[in-house]
C-alpha positions in Angstrom: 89.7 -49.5 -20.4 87.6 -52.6 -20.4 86.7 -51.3 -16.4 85.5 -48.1 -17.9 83.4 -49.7 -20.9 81.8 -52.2 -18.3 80.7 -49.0 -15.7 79.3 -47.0 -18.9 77.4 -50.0 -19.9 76.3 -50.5 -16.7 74.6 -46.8 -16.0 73.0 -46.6 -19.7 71.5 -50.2 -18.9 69.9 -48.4 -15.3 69.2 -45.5 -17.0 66.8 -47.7 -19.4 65.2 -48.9 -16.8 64.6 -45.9 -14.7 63.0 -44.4 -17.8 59.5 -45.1 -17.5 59.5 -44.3 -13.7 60.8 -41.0 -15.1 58.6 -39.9 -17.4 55.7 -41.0 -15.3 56.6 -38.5 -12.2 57.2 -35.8 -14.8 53.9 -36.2 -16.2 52.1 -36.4 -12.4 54.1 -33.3 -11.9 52.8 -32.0 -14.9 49.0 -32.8 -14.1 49.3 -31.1 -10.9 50.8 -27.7 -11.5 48.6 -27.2 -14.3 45.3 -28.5 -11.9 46.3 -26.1 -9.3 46.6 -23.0 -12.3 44.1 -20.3 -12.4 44.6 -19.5 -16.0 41.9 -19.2 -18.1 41.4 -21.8 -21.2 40.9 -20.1 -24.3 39.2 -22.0 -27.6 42.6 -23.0 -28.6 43.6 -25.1 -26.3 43.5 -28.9 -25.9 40.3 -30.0 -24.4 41.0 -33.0 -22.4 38.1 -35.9 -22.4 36.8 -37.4 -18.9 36.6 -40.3 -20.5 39.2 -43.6 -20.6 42.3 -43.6 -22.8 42.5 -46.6 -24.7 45.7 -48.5 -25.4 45.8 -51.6 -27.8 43.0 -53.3 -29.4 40.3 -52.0 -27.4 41.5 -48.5 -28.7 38.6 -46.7 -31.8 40.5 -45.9 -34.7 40.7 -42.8 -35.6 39.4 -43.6 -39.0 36.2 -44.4 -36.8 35.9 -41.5 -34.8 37.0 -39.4 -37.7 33.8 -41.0 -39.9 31.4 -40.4 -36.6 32.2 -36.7 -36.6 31.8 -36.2 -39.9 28.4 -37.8 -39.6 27.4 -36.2 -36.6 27.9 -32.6 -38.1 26.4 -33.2 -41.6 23.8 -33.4 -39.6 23.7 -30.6 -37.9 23.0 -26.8 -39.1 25.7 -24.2 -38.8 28.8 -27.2 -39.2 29.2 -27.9 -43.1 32.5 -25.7 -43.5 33.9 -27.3 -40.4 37.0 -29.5 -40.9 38.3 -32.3 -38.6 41.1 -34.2 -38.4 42.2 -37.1 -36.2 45.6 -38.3 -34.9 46.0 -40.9 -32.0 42.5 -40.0 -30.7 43.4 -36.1 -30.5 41.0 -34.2 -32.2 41.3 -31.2 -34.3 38.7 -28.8 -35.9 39.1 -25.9 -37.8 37.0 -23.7 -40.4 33.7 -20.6 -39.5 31.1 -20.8 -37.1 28.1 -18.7 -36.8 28.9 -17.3 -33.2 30.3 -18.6 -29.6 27.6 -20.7 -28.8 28.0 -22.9 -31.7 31.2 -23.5 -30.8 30.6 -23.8 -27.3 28.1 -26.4 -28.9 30.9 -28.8 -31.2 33.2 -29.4 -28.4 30.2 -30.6 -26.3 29.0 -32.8 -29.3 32.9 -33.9 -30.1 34.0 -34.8 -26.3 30.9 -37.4 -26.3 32.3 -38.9 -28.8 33.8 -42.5 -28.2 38.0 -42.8 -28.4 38.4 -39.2 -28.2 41.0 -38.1 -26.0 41.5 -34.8 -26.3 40.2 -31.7 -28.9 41.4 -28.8 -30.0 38.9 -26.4 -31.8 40.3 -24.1 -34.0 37.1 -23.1 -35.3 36.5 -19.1 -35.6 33.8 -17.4 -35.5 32.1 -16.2 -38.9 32.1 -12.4 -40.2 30.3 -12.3 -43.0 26.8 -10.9 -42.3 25.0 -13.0 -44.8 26.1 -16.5 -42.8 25.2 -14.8 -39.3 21.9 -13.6 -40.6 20.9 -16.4 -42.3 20.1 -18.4 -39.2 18.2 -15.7 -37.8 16.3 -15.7 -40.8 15.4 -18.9 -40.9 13.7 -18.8 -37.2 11.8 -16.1 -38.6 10.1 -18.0 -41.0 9.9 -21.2 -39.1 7.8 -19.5 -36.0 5.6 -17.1 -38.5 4.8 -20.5 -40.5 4.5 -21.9 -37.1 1.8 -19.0 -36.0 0.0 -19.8 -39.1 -0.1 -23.3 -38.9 -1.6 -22.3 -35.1 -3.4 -19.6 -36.2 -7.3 -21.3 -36.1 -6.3 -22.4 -32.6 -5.0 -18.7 -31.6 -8.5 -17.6 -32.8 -10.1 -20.2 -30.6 -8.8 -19.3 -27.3 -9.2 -15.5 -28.0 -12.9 -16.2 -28.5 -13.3 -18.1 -25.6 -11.9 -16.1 -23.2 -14.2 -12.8 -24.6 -16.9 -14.9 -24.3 -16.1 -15.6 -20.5 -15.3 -12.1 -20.1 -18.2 -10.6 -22.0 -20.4 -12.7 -20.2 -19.3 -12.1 -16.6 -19.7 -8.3 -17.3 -23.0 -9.0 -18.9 -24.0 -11.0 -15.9 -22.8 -8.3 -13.0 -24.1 -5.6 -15.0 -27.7 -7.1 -15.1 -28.3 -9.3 -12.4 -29.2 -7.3 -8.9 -27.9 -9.9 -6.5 -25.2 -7.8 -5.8 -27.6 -5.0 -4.2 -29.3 -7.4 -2.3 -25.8 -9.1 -0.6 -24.4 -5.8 -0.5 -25.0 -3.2 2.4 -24.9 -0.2 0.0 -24.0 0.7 -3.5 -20.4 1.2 -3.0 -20.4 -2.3 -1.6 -22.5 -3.6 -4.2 -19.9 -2.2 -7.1 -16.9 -3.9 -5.2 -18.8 -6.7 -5.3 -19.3 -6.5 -9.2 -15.6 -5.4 -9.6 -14.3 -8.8 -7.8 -16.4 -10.9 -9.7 -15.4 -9.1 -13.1 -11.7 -9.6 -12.3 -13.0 -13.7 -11.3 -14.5 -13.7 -14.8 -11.4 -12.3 -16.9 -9.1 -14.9 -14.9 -11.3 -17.6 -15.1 -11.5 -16.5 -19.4 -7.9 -16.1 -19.3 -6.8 -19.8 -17.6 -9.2 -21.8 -20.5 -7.7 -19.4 -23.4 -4.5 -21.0 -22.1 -5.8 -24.6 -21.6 -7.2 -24.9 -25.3 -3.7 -23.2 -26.2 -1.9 -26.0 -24.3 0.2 -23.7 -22.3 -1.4 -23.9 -18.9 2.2 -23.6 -17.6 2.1 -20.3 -18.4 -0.4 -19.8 -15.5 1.9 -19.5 -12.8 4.6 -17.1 -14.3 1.2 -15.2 -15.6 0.1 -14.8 -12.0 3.3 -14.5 -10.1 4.2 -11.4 -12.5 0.9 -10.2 -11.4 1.6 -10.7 -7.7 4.9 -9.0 -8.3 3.4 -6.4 -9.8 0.5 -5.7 -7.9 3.2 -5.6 -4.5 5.0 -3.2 -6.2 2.5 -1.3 -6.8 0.7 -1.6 -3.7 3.9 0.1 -2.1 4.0 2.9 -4.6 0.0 4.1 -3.8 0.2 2.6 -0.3 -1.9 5.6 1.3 -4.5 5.8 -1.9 -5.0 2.1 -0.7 -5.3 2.1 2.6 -7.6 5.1 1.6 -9.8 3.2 -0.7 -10.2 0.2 1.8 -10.6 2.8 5.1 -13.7 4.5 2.7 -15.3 0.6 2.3 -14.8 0.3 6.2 -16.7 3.4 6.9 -19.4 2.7 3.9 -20.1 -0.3 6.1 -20.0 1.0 9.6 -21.8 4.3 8.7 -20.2 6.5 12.0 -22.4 9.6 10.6 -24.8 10.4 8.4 -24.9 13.8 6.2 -25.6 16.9 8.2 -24.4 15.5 11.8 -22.1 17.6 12.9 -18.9 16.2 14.3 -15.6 16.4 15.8 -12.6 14.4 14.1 -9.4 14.7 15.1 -9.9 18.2 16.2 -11.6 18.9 13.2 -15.5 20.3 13.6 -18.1 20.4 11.2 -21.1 19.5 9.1 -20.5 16.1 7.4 -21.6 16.6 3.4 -20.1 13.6 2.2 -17.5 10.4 2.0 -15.7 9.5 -0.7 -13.4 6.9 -1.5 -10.6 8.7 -0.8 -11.9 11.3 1.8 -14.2 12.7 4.3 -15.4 16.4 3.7 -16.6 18.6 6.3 -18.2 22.3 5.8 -16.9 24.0 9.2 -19.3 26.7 10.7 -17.6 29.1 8.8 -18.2 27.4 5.4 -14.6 26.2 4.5 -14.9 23.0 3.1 -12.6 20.2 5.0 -10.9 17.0 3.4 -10.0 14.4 5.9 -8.3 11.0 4.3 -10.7 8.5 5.2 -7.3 6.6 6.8 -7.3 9.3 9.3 -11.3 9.6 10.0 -11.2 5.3 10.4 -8.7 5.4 13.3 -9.3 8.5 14.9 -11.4 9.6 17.6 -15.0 10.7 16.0 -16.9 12.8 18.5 -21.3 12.8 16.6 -23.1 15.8 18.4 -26.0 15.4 16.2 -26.4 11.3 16.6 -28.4 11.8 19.7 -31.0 14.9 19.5 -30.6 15.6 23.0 -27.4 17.3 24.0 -26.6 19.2 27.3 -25.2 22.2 27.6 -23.4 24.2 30.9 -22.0 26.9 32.0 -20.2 28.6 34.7 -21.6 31.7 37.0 -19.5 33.0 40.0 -21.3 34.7 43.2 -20.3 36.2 45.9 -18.3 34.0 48.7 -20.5 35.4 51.6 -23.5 34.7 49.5 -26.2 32.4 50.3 -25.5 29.9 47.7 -28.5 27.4 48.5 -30.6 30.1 47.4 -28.1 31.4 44.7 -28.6 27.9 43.1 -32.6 27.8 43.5 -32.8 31.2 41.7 -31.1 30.2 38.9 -31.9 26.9 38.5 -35.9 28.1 38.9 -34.9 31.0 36.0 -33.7 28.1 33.4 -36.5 25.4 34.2 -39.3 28.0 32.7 -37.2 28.7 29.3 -39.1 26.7 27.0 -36.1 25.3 25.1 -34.7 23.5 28.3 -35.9 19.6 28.8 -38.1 18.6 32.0 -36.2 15.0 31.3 -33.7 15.1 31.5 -33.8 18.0 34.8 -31.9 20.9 35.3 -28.2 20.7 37.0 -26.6 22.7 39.3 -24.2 22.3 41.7 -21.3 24.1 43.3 -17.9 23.4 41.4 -15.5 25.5 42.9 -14.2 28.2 45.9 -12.2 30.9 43.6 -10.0 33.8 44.8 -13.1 36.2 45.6 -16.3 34.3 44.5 -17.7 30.9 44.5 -18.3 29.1 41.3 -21.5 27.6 40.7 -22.4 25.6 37.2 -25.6 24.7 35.8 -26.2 22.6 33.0 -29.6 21.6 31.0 -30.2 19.5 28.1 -32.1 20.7 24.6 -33.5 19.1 21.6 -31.2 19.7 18.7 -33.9 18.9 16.3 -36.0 22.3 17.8 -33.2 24.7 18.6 -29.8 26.1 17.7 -27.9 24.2 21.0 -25.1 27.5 20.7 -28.2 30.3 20.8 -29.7 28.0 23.4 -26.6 27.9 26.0 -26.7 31.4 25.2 -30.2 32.6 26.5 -29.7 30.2 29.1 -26.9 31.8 30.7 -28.8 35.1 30.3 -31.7 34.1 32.0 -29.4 33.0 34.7 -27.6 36.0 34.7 -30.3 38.5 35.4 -32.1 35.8 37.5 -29.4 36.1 40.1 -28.9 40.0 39.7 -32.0 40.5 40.4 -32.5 38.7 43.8 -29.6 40.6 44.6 -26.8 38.0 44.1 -23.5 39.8 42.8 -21.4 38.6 39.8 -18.0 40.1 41.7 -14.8 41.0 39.8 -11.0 39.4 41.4 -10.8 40.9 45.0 -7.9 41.8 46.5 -7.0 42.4 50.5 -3.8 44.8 51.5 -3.3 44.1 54.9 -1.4 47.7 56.1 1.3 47.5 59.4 1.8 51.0 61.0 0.5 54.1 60.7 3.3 55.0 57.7 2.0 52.8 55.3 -1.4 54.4 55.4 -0.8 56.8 52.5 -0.4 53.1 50.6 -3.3 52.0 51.8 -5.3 54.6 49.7 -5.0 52.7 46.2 -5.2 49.5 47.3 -8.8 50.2 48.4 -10.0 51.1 45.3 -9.4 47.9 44.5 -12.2 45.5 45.8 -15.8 44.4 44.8 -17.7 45.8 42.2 -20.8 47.3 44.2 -23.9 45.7 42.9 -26.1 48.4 41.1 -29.2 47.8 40.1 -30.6 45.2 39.0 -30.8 44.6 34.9 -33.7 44.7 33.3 -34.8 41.9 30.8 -35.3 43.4 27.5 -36.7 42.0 24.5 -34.2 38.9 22.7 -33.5 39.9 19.3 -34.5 37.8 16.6 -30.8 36.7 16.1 -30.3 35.2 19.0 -34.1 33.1 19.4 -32.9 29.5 20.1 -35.7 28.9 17.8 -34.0 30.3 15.0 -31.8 27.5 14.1 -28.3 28.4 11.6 -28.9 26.6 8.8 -25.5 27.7 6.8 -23.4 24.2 7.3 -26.3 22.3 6.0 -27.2 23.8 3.3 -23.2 24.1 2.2 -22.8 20.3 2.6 -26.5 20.0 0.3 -24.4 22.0 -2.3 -21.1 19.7 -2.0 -23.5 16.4 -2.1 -24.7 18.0 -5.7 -21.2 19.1 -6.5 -20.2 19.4 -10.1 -18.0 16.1 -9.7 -21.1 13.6 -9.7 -21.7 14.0 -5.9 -20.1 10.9 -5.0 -21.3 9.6 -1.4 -20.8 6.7 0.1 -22.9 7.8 3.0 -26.7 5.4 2.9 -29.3 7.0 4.8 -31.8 3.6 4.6 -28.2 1.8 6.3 -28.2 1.1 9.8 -25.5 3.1 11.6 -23.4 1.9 14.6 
């Protein structure tokens, strides 16, 4: 028995001592399965401090951190029916708040408290209308007697920067420098349209200086460079439109009238716009190129130069003699008046065909005297019945049957109606109509672009005529 009360003894005494080894692993094991949780903390649990627990004398009394608290929220709007207690540096609050962020807010003003170990806010959040309004109400009056109280300054800035502005449009308006730097008008009101847009910034950035809120700048401007990307995207081709029309404004390709050749596209140019080219075809339909497409496409000007040569092809006989052939024709378009001494008459022989030789001839005219189609016209005319009448024949396709026996000669019949064209006589010259008098020049195009230049939609052109071209 004594054996028995001696062992018992004995394990209560270790058990003693193993006690604080004990509770120390349970509460490592403690810490680290709830570290390695994911569960979410909620307002009602235990907030643990970072900071130091305390043991002994150096620990705050929790009368002290009960009376800083206290302190710290009279102090503070939104915490009067908030109450705290404190036990063994745990702290506990309960009562309304306004909303989540003010109680978000009290556990960050209670952890930085000294002594507190842990806190556990109870708080909830307010429903009656009246307490969640009230705040609201209050910012209300505090910024509209704030914009009063800034109210003369407000005025200041707003006045400044309409001076700036008012001033910069006065001074682009009025002053002609712009016309001088510029090429031409259109360049001359992009000028005055930059230095507007200088003007308002300019006004804008000392409105915000005077107003102390120069910081503003940068978000100001980097909305606007947002914005103006955006933007940019969304009327990409009316932009590269607009700058292709400034482009051309400055280069000049063409002038009104000429008649060109863009992108397939032929007529009389009547005018450019900032947003297209428009052409008045020879059959008076009116053309709208986008300036994009005129700026990098091929531009053929017949009308730049006055002097334009024209050709054409006339085929003789292959047995003919084409030295002389040539001669007579060339001889025939030297004396029509239209035709140039300088540069001469060209002719040559350009190819060996099926049943004729082809011969071309080419000459040059003066636009600014004669209709260049009417004139290639009468020019191959006068060839024409220059070479018929030497005796020179214009054949038709000629084609050889070659026949083998005596059986195929009932085929050989047809086939030999099919040959040369005998020459008959030679044609007579008659008088030209008045139509067709190079002289005569068609006038249509022009006076169809004259119309669109004095359109009913303020004849915009960006076309200068006092400009030098390249």
């Amino acid at each position: 028995m004594t054996c028995t009360w001696q062992h018992l003894k004995g394990i209560l005494t270790l058990g003693r001592r193993l006690k604080p080894l004990l509770h120390c692993w349970v509460v490592t094991a403690a810490l680290c399965l709830g570290g390695g949780s994911s569960q979410a903390q909620t307002a009602a649990d235990p907030v643990q401090t970072d900071s130091l627990i305390e043991v002994g004398d150096a620990a705050v009394r929790d009368s002290a951190i009960l009376s800083r608290i206290e302190k710290l929220l009279a102090e503070i709007d939104g915490y009067s029916a908030v109450k705290v207690s404190v036990s063994e540096g745990v702290v506990r609050t309960t009562g309304p708040v306004i909303d989540n962020a003010a109680q978000e807010r009290l556990t960050q003003i209670i952890n930085r408290v000294a002594g507190v170990v842990a806190l556990e806010n109870e708080t909830e959040i307010s429903g009656t209308l009246e307490e969640r309004l009230a705040p609201a109400v209050d910012r209300i009056a505090a910024r509209t007697r704030n914009l009063l109280a800034n109210g003369p300054i407000f005025l200041v800035a707003v006045t400044a920067f309409l001076l700036v502005a008012a001033g910069g449009w006065l001074l682009t308006t009025r002053i002609g420098i712009w016309t001088r730097l510029a090429p031409n008008p259109f360049i001359a009101d992009v000028y005055r349209a930059v230095a507007r847009i200088l003007f308002i910034v300019i006004g804008l950035v000392l409105a915000l200086d005077i107003l102390n809120a120069t910081a503003l700048i940068g978000a100001v401007l980097g909305a606007a460079g947002v914005v103006g990307l955006a933007l940019g995207f969304a009327v990409r081709d009316t932009v590269e439109n607009f700058i292709a029309s400034i482009l051309l404004s400055l280069r000049q390709p063409f002038r009104p009238n000429d008649y060109v050749d863009i992108q397939g596209d032929q007529g009389t140019v009547a005018r450019l716009t900032s947003r297209a080219t428009i052409l008045i075809s020879p059959e008076g339909n009116h053309i709208r190129i986008p300036n994009a497409t005129v700026f990098k496409g091929r531009i053929v000007n017949f009308t730049r130069d006055p002097h334009r040569r024209f050709g054409f092809d006339l085929g003789v006989d292959a047995d003919a003699d084409l030295a002389a052939a040539l001669s007579t024709a060339v001889a025939a378009l030297e004396v029509q008046p239209f035709v140039l001494k300088d540069p001469e008459v060209g002719a040559w022989v350009s190819e060996v065909g099926d049943s004729n030789v082809i011969l071309t001839f080419t000459g040059w005219v003066d636009q600014t005297r004669v209709d260049f189609a009417k004139a290639r016209g009468e020019a191959i005319r006068a060839a024409k019945l220059a070479l018929e009448g030497a005796g020179f024949g214009l054949p038709e396709p000629i084609y050889r049957v070659r026949l083998d026996g005596a059986q195929d000669q009932t085929a050989a019949a047809p086939a030999k109606r099919i040959g040369t064209r005998q020459a008959g006589p030679a044609a007579s010259s008659s008088d030209l109509p008045e139509a067709a008098d190079p002289a005569r020049a068609e006038l249509p195009s022009e006076g169809a672009a004259e119309r669109e230049r004095e359109g009913l939609d303020g004849g915009e052109n960006l076309l200068d005529a006092q400009q030098q071209a390249e």
